[in-house]
C-alpha positions in Angstrom: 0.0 0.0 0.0 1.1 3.2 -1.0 1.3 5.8 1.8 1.6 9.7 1.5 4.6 10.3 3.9 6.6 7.9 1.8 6.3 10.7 -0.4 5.6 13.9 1.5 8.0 15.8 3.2 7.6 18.4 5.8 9.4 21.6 4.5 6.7 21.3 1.0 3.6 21.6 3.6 2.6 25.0 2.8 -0.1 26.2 6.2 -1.1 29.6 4.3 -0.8 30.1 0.9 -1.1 33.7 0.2 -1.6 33.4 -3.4 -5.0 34.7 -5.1 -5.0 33.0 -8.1 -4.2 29.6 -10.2 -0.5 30.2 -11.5 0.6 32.1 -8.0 -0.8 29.1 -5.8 0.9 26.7 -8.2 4.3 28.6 -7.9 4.3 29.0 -4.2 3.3 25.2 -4.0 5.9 23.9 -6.8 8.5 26.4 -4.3 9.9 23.8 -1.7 8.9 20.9 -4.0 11.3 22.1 -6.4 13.7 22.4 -4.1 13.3 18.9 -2.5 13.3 17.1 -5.8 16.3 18.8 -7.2 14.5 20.8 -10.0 14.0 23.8 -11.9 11.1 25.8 -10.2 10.2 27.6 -13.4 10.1 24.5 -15.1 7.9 22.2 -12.6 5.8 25.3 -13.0 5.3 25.1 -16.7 4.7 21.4 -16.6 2.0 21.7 -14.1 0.4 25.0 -15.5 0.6 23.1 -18.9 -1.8 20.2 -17.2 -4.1 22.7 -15.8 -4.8 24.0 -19.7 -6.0 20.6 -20.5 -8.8 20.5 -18.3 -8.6 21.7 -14.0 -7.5 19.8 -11.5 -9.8 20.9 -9.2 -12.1 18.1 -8.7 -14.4 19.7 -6.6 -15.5 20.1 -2.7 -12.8 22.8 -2.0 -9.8 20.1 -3.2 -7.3 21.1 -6.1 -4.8 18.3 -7.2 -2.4 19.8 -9.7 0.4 16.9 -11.2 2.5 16.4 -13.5 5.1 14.3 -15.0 9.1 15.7 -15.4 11.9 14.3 -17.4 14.9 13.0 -15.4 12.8 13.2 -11.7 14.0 10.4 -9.5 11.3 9.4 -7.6 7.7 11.0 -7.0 7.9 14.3 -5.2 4.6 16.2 -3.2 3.3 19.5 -1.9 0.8 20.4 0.3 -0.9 23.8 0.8 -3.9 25.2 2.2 -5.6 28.3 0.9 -7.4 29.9 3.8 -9.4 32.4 1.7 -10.4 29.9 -1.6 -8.8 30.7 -4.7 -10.6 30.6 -8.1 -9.0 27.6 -10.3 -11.7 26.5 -12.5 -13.1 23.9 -10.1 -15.6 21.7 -11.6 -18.3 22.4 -9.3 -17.7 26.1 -9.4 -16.9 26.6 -6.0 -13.6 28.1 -4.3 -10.1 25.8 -4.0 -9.1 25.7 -0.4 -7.0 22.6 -0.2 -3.8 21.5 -2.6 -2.1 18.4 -3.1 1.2 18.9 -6.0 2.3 15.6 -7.4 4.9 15.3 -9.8 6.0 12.4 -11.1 8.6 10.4 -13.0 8.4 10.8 -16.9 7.7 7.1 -16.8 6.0 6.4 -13.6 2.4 5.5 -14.4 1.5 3.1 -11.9 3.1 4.8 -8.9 1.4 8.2 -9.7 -2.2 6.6 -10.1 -1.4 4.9 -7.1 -0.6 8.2 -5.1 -3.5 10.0 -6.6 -5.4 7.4 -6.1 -4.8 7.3 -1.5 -5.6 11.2 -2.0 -8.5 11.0 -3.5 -9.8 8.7 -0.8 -8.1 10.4 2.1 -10.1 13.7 0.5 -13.5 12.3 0.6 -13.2 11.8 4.2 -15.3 14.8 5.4 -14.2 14.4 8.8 -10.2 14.9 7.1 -10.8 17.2 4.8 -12.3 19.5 8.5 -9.5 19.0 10.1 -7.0 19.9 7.4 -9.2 23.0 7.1 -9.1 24.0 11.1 -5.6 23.0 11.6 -2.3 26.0 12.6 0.6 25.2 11.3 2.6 23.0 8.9 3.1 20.7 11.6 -0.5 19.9 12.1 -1.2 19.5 8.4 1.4 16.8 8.2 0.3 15.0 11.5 -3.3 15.3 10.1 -2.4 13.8 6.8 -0.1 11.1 8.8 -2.7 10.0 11.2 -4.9 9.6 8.0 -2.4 7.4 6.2 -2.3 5.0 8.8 -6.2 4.1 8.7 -5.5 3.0 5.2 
């Protein structure tokens, strides 16, 4: 089973994203991510930015998953923000974006990157999660939340 923290580090949870719209809440996000994965932050930018003109990846309920895949990545690499105000991306059910999970993946990494979307999605329709992700401080208590979550699975 594949679980979040295998991929999520602490320094790319993000507790209040300050960005007001798509492009700035996918560069602050890609910012430590970037960094952890040893990449080019204006690149992992145009690679996710170039996803989002195929269709959003905000699927909804206040949840915004932006991915991508990158040439010469070593192993998946994830951010997590939280938008305390909502931001406009083109969610499919019109409503505000509040909570982002980056995932960028190996060029040739299908399997692991469905896998990993796959346990966020489900952690995410936990309403119960999803609140406590929404009420929670600091980075610390976003990645405890998420950690605590993990382990049900």
């Amino acid at each position: 089973m594949m679980k979040i923290l295998d991929v999520l580090k602490k320094q790319a949870v993000l507790a209040d994203l300050k960005s007001r719209d798509k492009k700035g809440i996918v560069e602050e996000l890609s910012e430590p991510v970037a960094g952890i994965a040893g990449v080019s932050h204006d690149e992992l930018v145009r690679i996710l930015m170039e996803r989002e003109q195929l269709g959003s990846t905000a699927i909804g309920g206040g949840i915004g998953i932006p991915h991508g895949k990158m040439k010469g990545l070593e192993s998946l690499a994830m951010g997590v923000g939280l938008s305390r105000r909502g931001v406009e991306f083109e969610s499919i059910d019109g409503r505000l974006t509040h909570i982002f999970f980056l995932l960028l993946a190996p060029e040739n990494s299908t399997g692991l990157h469905l896998k990993c979307l796959a346990q966020v999605s489900r952690m995410l329709k936990s309403e119960p999660f999803k609140e406590r992700l929404l009420n929670s401080g600091t980075s610390d208590e976003i990645f405890n939340i998420i950690r605590s979550e993990d382990e049900e699975f």
